[in-house]
C-alpha positions in Angstrom: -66.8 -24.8 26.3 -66.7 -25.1 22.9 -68.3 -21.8 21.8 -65.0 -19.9 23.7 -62.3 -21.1 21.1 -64.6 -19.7 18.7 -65.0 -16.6 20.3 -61.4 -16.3 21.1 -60.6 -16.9 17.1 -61.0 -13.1 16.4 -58.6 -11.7 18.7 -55.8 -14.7 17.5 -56.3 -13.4 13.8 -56.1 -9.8 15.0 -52.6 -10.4 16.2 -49.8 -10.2 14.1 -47.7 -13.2 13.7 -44.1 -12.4 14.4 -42.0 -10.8 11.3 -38.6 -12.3 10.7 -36.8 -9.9 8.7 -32.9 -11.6 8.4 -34.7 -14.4 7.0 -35.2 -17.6 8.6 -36.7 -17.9 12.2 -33.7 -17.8 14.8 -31.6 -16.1 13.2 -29.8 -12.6 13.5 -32.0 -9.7 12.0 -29.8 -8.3 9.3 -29.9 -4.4 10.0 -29.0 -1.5 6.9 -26.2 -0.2 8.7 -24.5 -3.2 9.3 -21.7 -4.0 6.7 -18.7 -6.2 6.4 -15.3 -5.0 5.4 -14.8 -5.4 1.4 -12.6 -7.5 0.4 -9.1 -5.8 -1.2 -5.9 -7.1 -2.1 -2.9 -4.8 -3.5 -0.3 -5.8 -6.2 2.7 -4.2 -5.9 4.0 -4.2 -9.5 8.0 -3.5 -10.4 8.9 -2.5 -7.3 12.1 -1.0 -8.7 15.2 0.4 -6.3 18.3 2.8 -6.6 20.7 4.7 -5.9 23.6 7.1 -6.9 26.0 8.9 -5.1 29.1 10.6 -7.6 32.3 12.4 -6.2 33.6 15.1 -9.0 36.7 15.2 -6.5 37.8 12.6 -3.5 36.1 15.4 -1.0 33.4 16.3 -3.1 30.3 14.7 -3.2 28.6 16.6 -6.3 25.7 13.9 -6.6 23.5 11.9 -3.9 20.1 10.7 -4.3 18.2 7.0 -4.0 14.7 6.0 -5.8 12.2 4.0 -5.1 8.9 3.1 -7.5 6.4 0.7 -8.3 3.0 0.4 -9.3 -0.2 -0.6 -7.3 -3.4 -1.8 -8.4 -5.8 -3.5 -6.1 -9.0 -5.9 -6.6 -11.6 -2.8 -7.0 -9.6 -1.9 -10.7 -7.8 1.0 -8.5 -4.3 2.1 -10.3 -1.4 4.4 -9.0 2.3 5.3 -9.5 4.2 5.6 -6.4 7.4 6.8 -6.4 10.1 8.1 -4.0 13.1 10.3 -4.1 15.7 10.9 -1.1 18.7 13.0 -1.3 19.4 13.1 2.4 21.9 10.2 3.3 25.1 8.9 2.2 24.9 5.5 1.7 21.9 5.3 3.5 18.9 7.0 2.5 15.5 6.7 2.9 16.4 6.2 6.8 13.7 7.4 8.5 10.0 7.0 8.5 8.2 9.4 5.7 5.0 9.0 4.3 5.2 9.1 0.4 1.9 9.6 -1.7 1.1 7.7 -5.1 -0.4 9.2 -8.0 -3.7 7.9 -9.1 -3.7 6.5 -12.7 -7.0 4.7 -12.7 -9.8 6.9 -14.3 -13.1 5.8 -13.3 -12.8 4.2 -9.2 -11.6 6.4 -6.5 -9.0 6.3 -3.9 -5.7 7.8 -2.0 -2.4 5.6 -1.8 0.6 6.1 0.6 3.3 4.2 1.1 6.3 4.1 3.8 9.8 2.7 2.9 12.8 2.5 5.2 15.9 1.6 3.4 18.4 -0.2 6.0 16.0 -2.9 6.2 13.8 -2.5 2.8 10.6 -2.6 4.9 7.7 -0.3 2.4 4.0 -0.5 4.1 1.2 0.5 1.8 -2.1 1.9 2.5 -5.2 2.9 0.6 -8.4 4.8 1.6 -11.3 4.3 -0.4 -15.2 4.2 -0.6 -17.8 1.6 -1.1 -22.0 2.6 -1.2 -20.8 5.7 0.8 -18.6 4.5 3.1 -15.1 5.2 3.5 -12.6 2.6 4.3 -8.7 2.6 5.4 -7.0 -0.3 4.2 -3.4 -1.2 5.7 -0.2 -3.8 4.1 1.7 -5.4 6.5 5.1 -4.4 6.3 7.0 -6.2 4.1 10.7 -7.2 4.4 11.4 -6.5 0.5 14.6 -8.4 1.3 12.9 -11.1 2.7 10.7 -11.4 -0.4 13.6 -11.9 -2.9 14.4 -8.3 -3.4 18.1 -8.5 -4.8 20.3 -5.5 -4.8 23.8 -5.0 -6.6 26.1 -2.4 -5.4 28.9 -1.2 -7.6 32.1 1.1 -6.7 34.0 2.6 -9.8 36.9 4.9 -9.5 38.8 6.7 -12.1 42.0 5.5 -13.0 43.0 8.3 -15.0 41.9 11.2 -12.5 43.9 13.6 -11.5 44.3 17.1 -10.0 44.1 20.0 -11.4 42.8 19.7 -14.4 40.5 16.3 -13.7 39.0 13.8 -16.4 36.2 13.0 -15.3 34.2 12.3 -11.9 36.4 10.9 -9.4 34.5 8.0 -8.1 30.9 6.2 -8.3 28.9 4.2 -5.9 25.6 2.6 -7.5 22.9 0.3 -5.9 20.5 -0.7 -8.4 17.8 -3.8 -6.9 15.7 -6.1 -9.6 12.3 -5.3 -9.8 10.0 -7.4 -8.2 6.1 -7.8 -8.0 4.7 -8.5 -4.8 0.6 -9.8 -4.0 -0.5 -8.2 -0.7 -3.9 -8.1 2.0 -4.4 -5.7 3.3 -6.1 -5.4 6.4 -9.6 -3.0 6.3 -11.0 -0.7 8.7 -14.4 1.3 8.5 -13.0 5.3 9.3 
């Protein structure tokens, strides 16, 4: 009986004892393709708002546009300018969803920003796609209520007291918006594509 514990001693060291590769026994294995999301978070820098709309005449609107511009950098050293330009309201512009796309400034890490702004309730959405190691990655901003956040607008109507007709001095009347810049911290939420 005791020579078979002996004999059986062979085929035991023969055996490979079981290979935890994720590190300590009873624990997941950790597998190459498995990645978390990086971590990202967007500054919105002097986000800056206006708009002009001039009448050379009291039926003729001669000038209409609204801005809107900021800066973005996020954790990864990313920088872009994004800026917007709408002509197609009065009084209200920027009134319907449009995609706008910021121009990278940063020189050495990569990425594509586009932001969304709708003007009758100042809501702008910002999104970034990017890579890490080779693998691409959309992230998303909430929407943020810019009013919501402190964004403070001033509107102003002028009109000329010394216009008249034929032979005018001047534009006939102004209407200008013109919102303090703000700078807004963001996270953004991350998706593999």
């Amino acid at each position: 009986m005791k020579i078979l514990p002996l004999l059986l001693l062979p085929l035991a060291l023969a055996v490979p004892a079981p290979h935890h590769r994720g590190g300590r026994p009873g624990r997941p294995e950790h597998h190459p393709d498995h990645h978390d999301h990086p971590d990202i978070k967007f500054t919105l820098h002097d986000i800056a708002y206006q708009s002009h709309m001039i009448y050379s005449t009291p039926s003729h609107l001669a000038v209409h546009y609204a801005t809107l511009d900021f800066n973005l950098t996020d954790t990864r050293g990313y920088k872009a300018s994004c800026s917007a330009y709408d002509s197609s309201g009065i009084f209200n512009f920027f009134n319907y969803p449009q995609t706008f796309n910021c121009t990278k400034t940063s020189e050495h890490v990569g990425g594509d920003a586009t932001f969304s702004y709708l003007g009758y309730n100042q809501n702008l959405q910002v999104n970034e796609t990017f890579s890490v190691r080779g693998r691409n990655y959309l992230a998303v901003s909430d929407v943020i209520d810019l009013k919501a956040k402190g964004f403070q607008c001033e509107s102003t109507n002028w009109q000329n007291p010394n216009w008249t007709w034929p032979n005018p001095s001047g534009n006939y009347q102004t209407y200008d918006t013109v919102c303090k810049p703000i700078t807004l911290d963001t996270t953004p939420k991350v998706q593999k594509l």
